[in-house]
Steps between C-alpha positions, in 0.01 A plus 500: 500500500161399357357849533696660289354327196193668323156389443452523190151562487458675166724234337264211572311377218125456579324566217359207295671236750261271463641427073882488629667197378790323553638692118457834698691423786767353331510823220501729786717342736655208367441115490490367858835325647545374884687741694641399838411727745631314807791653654685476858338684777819699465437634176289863593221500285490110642535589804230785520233284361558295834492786728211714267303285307487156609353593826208641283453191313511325822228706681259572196558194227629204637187418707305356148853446336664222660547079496295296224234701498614794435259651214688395171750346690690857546630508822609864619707345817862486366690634221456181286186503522423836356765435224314206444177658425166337402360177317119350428583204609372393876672328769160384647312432215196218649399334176847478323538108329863464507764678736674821440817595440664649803563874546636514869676845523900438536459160461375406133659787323862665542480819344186754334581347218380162517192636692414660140590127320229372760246743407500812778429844368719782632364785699773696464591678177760286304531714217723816479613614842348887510303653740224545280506115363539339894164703543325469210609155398455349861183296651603605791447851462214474326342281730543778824462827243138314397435528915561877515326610123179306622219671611417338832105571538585471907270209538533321838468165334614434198265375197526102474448521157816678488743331756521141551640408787443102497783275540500374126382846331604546147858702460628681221889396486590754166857642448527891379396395172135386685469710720338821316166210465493445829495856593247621281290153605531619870615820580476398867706241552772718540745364756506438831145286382240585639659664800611858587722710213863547664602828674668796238833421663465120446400549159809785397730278649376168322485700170850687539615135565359345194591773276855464618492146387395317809858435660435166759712348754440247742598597878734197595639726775389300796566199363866545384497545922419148555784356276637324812173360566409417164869281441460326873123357413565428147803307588313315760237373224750419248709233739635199249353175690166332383341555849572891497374514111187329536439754830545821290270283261200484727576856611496672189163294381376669824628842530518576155216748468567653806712827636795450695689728739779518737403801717484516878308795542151464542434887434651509140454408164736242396626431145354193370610207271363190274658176543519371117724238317819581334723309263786739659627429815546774810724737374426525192174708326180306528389354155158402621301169409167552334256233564160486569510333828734483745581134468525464060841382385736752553668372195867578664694264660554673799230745641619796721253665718539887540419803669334756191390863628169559455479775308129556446267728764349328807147422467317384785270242224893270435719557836569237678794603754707253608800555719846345481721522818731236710243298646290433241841363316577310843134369478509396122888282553318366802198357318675402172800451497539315873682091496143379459442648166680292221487588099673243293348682164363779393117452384481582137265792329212251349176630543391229715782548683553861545131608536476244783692572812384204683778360241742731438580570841415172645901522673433788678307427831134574505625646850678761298292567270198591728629700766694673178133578406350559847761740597344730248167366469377837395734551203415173326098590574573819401668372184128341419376856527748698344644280194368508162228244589316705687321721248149578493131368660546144300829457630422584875129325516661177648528638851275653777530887560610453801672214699789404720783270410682245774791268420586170544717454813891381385551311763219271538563142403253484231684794307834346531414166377394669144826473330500151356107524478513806234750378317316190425177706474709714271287425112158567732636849651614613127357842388327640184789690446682232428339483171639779398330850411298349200212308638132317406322600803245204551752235448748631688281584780329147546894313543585743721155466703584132461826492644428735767269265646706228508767707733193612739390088538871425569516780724206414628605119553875611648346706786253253569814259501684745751153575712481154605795484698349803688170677425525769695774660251242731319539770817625848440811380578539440071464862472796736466530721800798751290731322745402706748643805308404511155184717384441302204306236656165694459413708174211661373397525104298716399335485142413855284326366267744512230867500724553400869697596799663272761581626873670363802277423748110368507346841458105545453240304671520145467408365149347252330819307380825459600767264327807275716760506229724190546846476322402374181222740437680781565747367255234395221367830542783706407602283194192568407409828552871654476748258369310377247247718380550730190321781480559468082384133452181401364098497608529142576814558689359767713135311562684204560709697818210654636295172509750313681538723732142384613636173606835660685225741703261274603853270606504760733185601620469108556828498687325782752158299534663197607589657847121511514317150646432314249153521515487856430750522192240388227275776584751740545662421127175484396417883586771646320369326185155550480312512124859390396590316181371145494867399447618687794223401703596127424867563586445610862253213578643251349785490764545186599373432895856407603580912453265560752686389805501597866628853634647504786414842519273560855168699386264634749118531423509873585574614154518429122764269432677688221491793779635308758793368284616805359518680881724220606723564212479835582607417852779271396631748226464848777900495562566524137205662369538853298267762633599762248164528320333485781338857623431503828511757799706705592738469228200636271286793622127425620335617218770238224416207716095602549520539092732174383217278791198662381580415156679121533107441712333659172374183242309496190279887360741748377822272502390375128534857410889580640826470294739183615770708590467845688748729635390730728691816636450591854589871591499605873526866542756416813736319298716634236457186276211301406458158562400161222302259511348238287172408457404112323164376378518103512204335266359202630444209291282172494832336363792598307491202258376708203744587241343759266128555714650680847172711479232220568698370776536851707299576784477898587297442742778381710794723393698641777780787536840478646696832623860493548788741585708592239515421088374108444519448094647608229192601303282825655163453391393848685626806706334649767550748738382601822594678837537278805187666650272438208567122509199409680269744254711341192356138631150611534555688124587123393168326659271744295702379185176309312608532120727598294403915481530428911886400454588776255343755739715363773819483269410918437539552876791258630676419137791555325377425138744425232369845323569656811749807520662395813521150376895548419611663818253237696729241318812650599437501879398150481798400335684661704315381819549144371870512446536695889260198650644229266840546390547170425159349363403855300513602134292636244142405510304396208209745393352299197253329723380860618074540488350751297194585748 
């Protein structure tokens, strides 16, 4: 239907863009008005831009437009969105003084609208609806017609003085009446940025789209499916007692930023939903409540918690599956609302009380709550890496590149006896977020500091209290074991520099840190990180997060060194902390001596200690333990496994010189696909204690590489390419990397460059690879953090 419309090329007004003003437009087409272009999927122009052209924004756009930091917050993933259109104003913005309004797509505006009352620009043409006016009076357009009049000089890498590809670059967020500056600034910046131009066909069917008006739907196919579904679990978390209200509470606060599903096959893509608040009950439409956090004041008597489609593409950077089926419902009635948990009141929606679930869910068990965490230990780490928190190198510099992650066993006697103790603990275990999203960063940091200690020297005093009744309690025995079952007793974390990934499994070689996470730091971790941070609050608010988070990291690399005999644990913290902050320094020795007692963990004197202990977890954890990651023969040819063990040996040289993230493709001329894997440069660091110097505390000298099967992170730094039997000559191509020229050289040979031509159909097979490998855990991957080299 799309094709039929001309292109009106010789109707296009180019010359003397750059004087058009906002009088022009509006003489030649009218004075702009909001048109809704959202329609049913059954609607056929509606329904065609599902079938023709969303899959093109999908595959060619969405992978820099997407989430909060999209660039000029226009995100090409849903229908909204592009109605939406563009705005200066940042969603991470590092140096703002006060917080910002909110601009959460479907959530803080109802129709286009009130996006325009809030300041967004449209990139659609709102004038007169012709042809020649959706074309010429469209940013949209414009922006992918710049792409194909530019001459490209065919450089292999493109000038910096050009392109900026940093994280915070400059962006030019114009509406039509801009635009013509922009373009005659930098005729280059055509769009896709600083990637490929789209294919003839992609480009006649985007522009034979627009010029019809830019008809949109939303595909709610699949989900209209579920009805049945949707009705059982919303009825479940809307029952009327106090005990069944403050559950769906604590479940929302949880789940809210992730994406649920009911499907039972493993091999397809499911339809996926957002649980959200409602002042309508099941039944009736969903009138979302928009709040900052999970946990403000509702402002409704009565809060309903519902099951929204999420209408917006999956990107691999924000999804978070998380299945619903009958036992996890069976599991959830049997840890909240069994005879032992009692709720006389509902805790009100104070900030002291909300932001702190150590009291507003003091009457559900701590039982409950932590296995409700374990059970999904890594969605709720994942949340840490895939919320809005986690945004940038400042953000992620307070943890390692690589470490493993062990849990608290439930049923040891020590972790059931915390109820009563963190409820009266409950003013020291408060969180910055507490205080809201507008914060004085010094201040604010020395209470918390100040109350944080206090809850370690209680701690400290309570197990020393419970260790004298029997001292050989600090055994292995306090470590989760999954239940004998459950892979999400061991996890691995990997750091990118500016994002992170989280796997089952301990995957790597053994490194330098690990954390124990114990009930209430796995809680204070997610209210902080999740629940309570907001991506639009202030600098103090955001400093304030990131420097507690020292304390709630070194809880848990503590927690893991004091399986370690006492004698050993000062210089172990020690060594993870070197040339640290005086401050920092001071807070890990001045422990008191009573923290230092007796494992009852047997060492031999055959190996390092740290070794030892981390092969008898291993041992203890083998039933449950996920070897996905792992590559290993003969699942993997020879020449993969030579390749990822050659490479995880390889420390230090050339390392400083390779992207974070790499994606390599694998062909084999004996197989009719080609295989993925991911490459991972860890940094090693002295400490990671600095906030705003990482650089003086890295040590190249000791980097080291980590190859694993399939796609790990959302953010590609690099592409290569290589057949199987030129693996072991790509390696030795690597070693004789000594400088930058080196690397480019060996990105000429083995890479897919972001100028190159098969860059788009190299994307497509990936995708496409993903979604076949992953069908669950896949989505769009995010290209902005793509090198220029």
């Amino acid at each position: 239907m799309f094709k039929r419309f001309g292109v009106f090329w010789g109707l296009l007004f180019v010359v003397g863009c750059s004087s058009i003003i906002v009088n022009q437009f509006d003489q030649r087409f009218g004075e702009a008005s909001v048109q809704t272009r959202i329609f049913p999927e059954t609607h056929p122009p509606a329904a065609e831009f599902i079938t023709e052209v969303k899959p093109i924004l999908d595959q060619r756009c969405v992978m820099c437009h997407a989430c909060y930091d999209a660039p000029c917050q226009l995100k090409l993933t849903s229908a909204a969105g592009i109605d939406r259109g563009v705005t200066t104003d940042r969603v991470y913005h590092a140096s703002r003084v006060t917080a910002a309004p909110t601009t959460r797509l479907y959530t803080d505006a109802k129709s286009t609208q009130m996006w325009r009352q809030k300041g967004f620009n449209p990139v659609l043409n709102e004038r007169v609806q012709t042809e020649q006016a959706n074309l010429e009076a469209g940013v949209m357009y414009q922006a992918l017609k710049q792409k194909r009049d530019y001459v490209d000089p065919g450089n292999e890498i493109l000038d910096p003085d050009a392109f900026d590809f940093s994280l915070d670059r400059a962006q030019q967020c114009v509406g039509i009446e801009g635009y013509a500056k922009v373009q005659a600034s930098h005729p280059e910046w055509g769009m896709p940025y600083g990637l490929p131009a789209i294919s003839d066909q992609e480009f006649d069917t985007l522009t034979a789209w627009l010029a019809s008006g830019a008809p949109m739907a939303d595909d709610l196919t699949e989900h209209r499916k579920l009805s049945e579904q949707v009705s059982h679990w919303e009825q479940f978390l809307n029952g009327d007692s106090l005990k069944e209200q403050l559950m769906s509470r604590y479940i929302y606060e949880h789940l809210f930023i992730t994406h649920l599903y009911f499907d039972d096959d493993p091999n397809s893509r499911p339809a996926f939903f957002k649980l959200v608040r409602s002042r309508t009950a099941p039944g009736t439409p969903i009138d979302e409540i928009a709040t900052r956090r999970p946990y403000d004041d509702p402002d409704v008597s009565r809060v309903y918690y519902r099951l929204a489609p999420e209408r917006e593409t999956i990107v691999v950077k924000t999804h978070i599956p998380y299945r619903l089926d009958k036992a996890r419902q069976q599991r959830w009635t049997k840890w909240f609302l069994g005879e032992d948990t009692q709720v006389s009141s509902l805790p009100s929606y104070k900030p002291k009380v909300a932001g702190n679930p150590f009291v507003a869910f003091k009457d559900l068990t701590i039982d409950g709550r932590y296995r409700f965490m374990l059970d999904d230990a890594e969605t709720f780490i994942m949340g840490f890496m895939k919320g809005p928190v986690c945004r940038g190198q400042v953000a992620l510099n307070v943890i390692q590149d690589h470490f493993w992650v062990y849990f608290a066993n439930p049923d040891n006697r020590f972790e059931q006896s915390q109820g009563e103790f963190l409820a009266e603990q409950s003013d020291h275990l408060r969180m910055p977020s507490v205080a809201q999203s507008n914060v004085l960063p010094v201040s604010t940091w020395l209470r918390y500091s100040k109350r944080h200690k206090k809850y370690m020297n209680a701690r400290i005093e309570k197990l020393n209290e419970w260790l004298s009744k029997d001292s050989t309690l600090i055994n292995l025995d306090l470590l989760w074991d999954g239940d004998g079952e459950n892979p999400n007793a061991a996890l691995t974390i990997f750091r990118h520099f500016d994002s992170a990934s989280v796997v089952k499994g301990t995957v790597g070689k053994q490194p330098k840190t690990a954390w124990v996470v114990d009930y209430s730091l796995f809680e204070r971790i997610h209210y902080l990180l999740v629940a309570g941070y907001d991506p639009y609050g202030n600098l103090g608010h955001q400093l304030v997060t990131r420097l507690y988070m020292d304390f709630l990291r070194m809880e848990g690399e503590a927690s893991f060194a004091s399986f370690l005999p006492a004698e050993a644990r000062y210089d172990e913290l020690r060594s993870w902390y070197v040339g640290a902050d005086k401050n920092i320094i001071h807070f890990v020795e001045s422990r008191p001596q009573e923290a230092f007692f007796k494992s009852a963990v047997e060492y031999s004197g055959n190996a390092p200690y740290k070794q030892q202990l981390f092969d008898m977890i291993g041992e203890k954890l083998t039933p449950i333990l996920s070897h996905k990651h792992d590559i290993t023969w003969p699942k993997y040819s020879r020449e993969v496994v030579d390749f990822a063990t050659d490479l995880s040996a390889w420390k230090g040289g050339a390392i400083k010189l390779l992207p974070q993230v790499v994606f390599i493709q694998v062909d084999d001329v004996e197989k009719a696909e080609p295989e993925y894997y991911t490459l991972l440069r860890h940094n090693a660091h002295t400490n990671i204690s600095s906030l705003f110097s990482e650089s003086n505390n890295l040590e190249p000298d000791k980097d080291t590489l980590s190859v694993l099967p399939g796609l790990v992170g959302a953010y590609p730094s690099a592409f290569w390419r290589v057949e199987k039997s030129e693996l072991k000559q790509l390696q030795q191509s690597l070693v004789q990397v000594f400088n930058e020229q080196d690397y480019q050289a060996f990105m000429k040979r083995y890479g897919i460059r972001r100028t190159n031509n098969e860059f788009w159909p190299f994307s497509d097979r990936l995708h496409q690879a993903y979604l076949q490998a992953e069908p669950l855990a896949s989505g769009v991957l995010d290209y902005s953090r793509l090198e220029n080299r």
